[in-house]
DRENDO-431896 format. One line per field, with one value per residue (C-alpha): x, y, z. Coordinates in Angstrom, 2 decimals. Layout:
BEGIN
c1: (X ...);
c2: (Y ...);
c3: (Z ...);
END
This chain:
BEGIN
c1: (-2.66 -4.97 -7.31 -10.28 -8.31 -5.86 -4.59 -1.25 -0.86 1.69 -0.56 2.85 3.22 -1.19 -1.10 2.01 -0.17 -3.40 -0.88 0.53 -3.12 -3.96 -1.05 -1.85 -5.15 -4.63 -2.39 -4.89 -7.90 -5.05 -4.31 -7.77 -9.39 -7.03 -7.27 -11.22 -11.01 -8.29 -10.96 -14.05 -15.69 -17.27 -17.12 -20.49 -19.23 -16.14 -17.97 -20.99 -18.13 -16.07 -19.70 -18.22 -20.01 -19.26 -17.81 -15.36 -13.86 -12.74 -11.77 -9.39 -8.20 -8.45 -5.61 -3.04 -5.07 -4.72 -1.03 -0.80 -1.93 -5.43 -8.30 -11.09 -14.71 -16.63 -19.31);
c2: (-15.25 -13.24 -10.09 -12.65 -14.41 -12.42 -15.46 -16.62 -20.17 -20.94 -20.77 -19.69 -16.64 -16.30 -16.58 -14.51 -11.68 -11.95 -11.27 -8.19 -7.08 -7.66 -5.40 -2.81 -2.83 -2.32 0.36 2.53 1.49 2.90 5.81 6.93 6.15 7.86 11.26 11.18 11.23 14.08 16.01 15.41 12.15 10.36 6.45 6.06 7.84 5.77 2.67 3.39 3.95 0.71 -0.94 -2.06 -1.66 1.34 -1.10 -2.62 -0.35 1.77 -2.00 -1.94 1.68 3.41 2.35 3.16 6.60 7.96 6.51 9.19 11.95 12.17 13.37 11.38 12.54 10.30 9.92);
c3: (-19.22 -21.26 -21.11 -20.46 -17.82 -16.12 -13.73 -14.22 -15.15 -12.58 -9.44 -7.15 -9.39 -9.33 -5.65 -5.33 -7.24 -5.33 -2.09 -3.28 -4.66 -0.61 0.35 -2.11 -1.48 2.54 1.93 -0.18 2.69 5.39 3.30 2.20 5.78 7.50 4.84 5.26 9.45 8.60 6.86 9.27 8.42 10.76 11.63 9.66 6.74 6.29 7.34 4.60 1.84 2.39 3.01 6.25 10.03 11.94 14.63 11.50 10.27 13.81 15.20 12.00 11.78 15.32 17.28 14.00 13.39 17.30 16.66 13.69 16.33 13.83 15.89 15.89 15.74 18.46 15.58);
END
């Protein structure tokens, strides 16, 4: 593994790594999504800054946010 090519040579411990990239990535989408609806963004905000639809990213995110008592702006 080098700088150029940061994929392990053992493809269990490269696949391993693009799983927990996955996870971490997810958490910081769940995380950030749900601070912006805290703060007043609308479905089209959030959408247009994960370049996502509208319809995406509330399909994703809507059911856990209403879990976390967040109100949601209907647009």
């Amino acid at each position: 593994m080098s700088v150029e090519n940061p994929v392990p040579p053992d493809p269990a411990d490269a696949l391993a790594a693009v799983a927990a990239l996955r996870r971490l990535a997810d958490q910081i989408e769940d995380a950030a999504v749900e601070q912006a609806m805290r703060t007043g963004w609308s479905w089209p905000q959030v959408a247009e800054a994960l370049g996502v639809t509208r319809q995406a990213v509330h399909k994703k995110h809507a059911k856990r946010l209403i879990a976390a008592g967040v109100e949601l702006r209907r647009r």
